[in-house]
C-alpha positions in Angstrom: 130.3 23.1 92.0 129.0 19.3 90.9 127.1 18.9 87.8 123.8 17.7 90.0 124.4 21.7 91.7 125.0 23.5 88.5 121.8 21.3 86.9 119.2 22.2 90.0 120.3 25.9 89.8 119.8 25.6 86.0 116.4 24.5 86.4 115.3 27.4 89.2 116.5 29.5 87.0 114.3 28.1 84.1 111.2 28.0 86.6 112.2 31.9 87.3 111.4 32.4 84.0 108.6 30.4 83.7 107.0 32.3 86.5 108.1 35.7 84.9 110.1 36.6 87.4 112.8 37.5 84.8 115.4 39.8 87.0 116.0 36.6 89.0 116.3 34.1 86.3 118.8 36.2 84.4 120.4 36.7 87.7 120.6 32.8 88.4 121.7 31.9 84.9 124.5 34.3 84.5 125.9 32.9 87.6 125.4 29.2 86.4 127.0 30.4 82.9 130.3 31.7 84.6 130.4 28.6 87.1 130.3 26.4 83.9 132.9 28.8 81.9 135.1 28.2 85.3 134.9 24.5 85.3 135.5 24.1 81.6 138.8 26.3 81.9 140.1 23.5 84.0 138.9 21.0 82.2 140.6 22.1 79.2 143.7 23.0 80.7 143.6 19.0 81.6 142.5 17.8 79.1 138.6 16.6 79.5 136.6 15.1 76.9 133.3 14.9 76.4 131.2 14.0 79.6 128.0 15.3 81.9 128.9 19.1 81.1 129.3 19.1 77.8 127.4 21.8 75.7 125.7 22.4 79.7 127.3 26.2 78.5 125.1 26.1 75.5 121.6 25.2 76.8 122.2 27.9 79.3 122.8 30.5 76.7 119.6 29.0 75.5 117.7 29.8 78.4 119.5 33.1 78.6 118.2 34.1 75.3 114.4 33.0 75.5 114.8 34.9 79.2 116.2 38.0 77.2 113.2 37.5 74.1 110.5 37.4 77.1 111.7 40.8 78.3 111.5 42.2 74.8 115.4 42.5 74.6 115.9 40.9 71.2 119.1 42.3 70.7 120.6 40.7 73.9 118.4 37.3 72.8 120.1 37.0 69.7 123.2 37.3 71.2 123.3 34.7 73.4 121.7 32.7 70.8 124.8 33.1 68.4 127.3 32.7 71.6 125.5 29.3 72.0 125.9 28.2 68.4 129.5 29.4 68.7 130.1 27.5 72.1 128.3 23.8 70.1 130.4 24.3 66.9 133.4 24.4 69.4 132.6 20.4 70.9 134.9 18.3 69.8 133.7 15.2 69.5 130.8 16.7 69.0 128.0 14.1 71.2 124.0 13.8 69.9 123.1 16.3 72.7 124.9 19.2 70.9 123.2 18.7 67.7 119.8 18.6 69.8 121.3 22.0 71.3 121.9 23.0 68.0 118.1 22.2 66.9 117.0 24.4 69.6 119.1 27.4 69.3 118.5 27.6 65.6 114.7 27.6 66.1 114.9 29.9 69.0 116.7 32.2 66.6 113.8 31.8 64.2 111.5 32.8 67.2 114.1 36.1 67.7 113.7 37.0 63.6 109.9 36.4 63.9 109.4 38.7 66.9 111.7 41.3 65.0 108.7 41.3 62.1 111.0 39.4 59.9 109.2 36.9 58.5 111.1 35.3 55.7 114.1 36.1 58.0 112.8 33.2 60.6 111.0 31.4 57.8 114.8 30.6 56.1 115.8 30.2 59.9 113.4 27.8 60.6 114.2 25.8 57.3 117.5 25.2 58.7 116.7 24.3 61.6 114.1 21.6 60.4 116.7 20.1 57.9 119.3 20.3 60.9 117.0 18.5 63.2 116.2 15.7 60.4 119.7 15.3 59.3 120.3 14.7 62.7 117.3 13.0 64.3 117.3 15.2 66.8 114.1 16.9 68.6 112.6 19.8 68.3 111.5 19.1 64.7 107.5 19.3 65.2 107.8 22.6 67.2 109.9 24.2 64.1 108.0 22.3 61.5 104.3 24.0 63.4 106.6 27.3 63.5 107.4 27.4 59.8 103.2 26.2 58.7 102.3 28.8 61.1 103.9 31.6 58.9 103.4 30.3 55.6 99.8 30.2 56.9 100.0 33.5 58.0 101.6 34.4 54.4 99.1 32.7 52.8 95.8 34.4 54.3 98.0 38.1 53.8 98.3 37.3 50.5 94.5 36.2 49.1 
C-alpha cells in the first residue's frame, strides 16, 4: 500500500474510535500496523532511511492503545504504549516527529497509570514527559502540563 492509503485508513480508524465504535477501529488499526510492519521489513532489508513512514508504526500503536484504554483494557493499552516507545527508540536517525511521538506516548502512559488509580505513578510519568517535550520542543506539553496541575490539584484538595 502507499503512504497516502496507509494514512486515510489510519485516520478511519482514529474517527472509529472517535465515534466509539471500538471493535472496528481496533479492527482497522491492527491491519494498518501489520501493513506498516510489512513495508518496513523491505525497507530494511534495502536499506531505507528515514522518510514519510517513519515512526508511522508508532503513532499507530498510539492510537491502538488510547482505543484499548477507551474499552477499559489497560493492560493491553499499556502494552502497545511500551511497543511504541520501543518501535521510536529503534529510529535511527531519529527525525523531530519521533520525539513528538515520544511526547505523546509518554503522556498517554501517564493517562494508563492514572486510570489504574496510580496517581504518583502518572504524576512521575507525566513529569517525564513534560521535561521530554521541553527538551525537545515538541507538542503535547500544555495537555501534560494541565494533566500533572490536574492531580496535584486533586492531591491538594484530598489532602486539606
Amino acid at each position: 500500500l502507499r503512504l497516502r492509503q496507509i494514512n486515510y485508513a489510519t485516520s478511519l480508524g482514529e474517527a472509529f474510535a472517535i465515534k466509539g465504535d471500538l471493535a472496528s477501529a481496533n479492527l482497522i488499526l491492527r491491519g494498518v500496523l501489520h501493513e506498516i510492519s510489512e513495508r518496513n521489513k523491505h525497507e530494511a532489508a534495502a536499506g531505507g532511511g528515514v522518510d514519510g513512514w517513519t515512526c508511522l508504526d508508532a503513532v499507530v500503536m498510539l492510537d491502538l492503545a488510547q482505543v484499548a484504554q477507551q474499552a477499559g483494557e489497560l493492560d493491553e493499552a499499556r502494552a502497545w504504549a511500551d511497543s511504541g516507545l520501543l518501535a521510536v527508540a529503534k529510529q535511527t536517525p531519529r527525525p523531530w516527529a519521533c520525539d513528538n511521538c515520544q511526547g505523546h506516548l509518554m503522556h498517554q502512559l501517564g493517562a494508563i497509570a492514572e486510570s489504574r488509580g496510580d496517581r504518583k505513578g502518572a504524576a512521575s510519568v507525566y513529569v517525564k514527559a513534560l521535561a521530554h517535550c521541553r527538551a525537545t520542543g515538541t507538542g503535547n506539553i500544555e495537555q501534560i502540563k494541565a494533566a500533572l496541575d490536574r492531580l496535584n490539584d486533586n492531591d491538594n484538595k484530598a489532602g486539606s
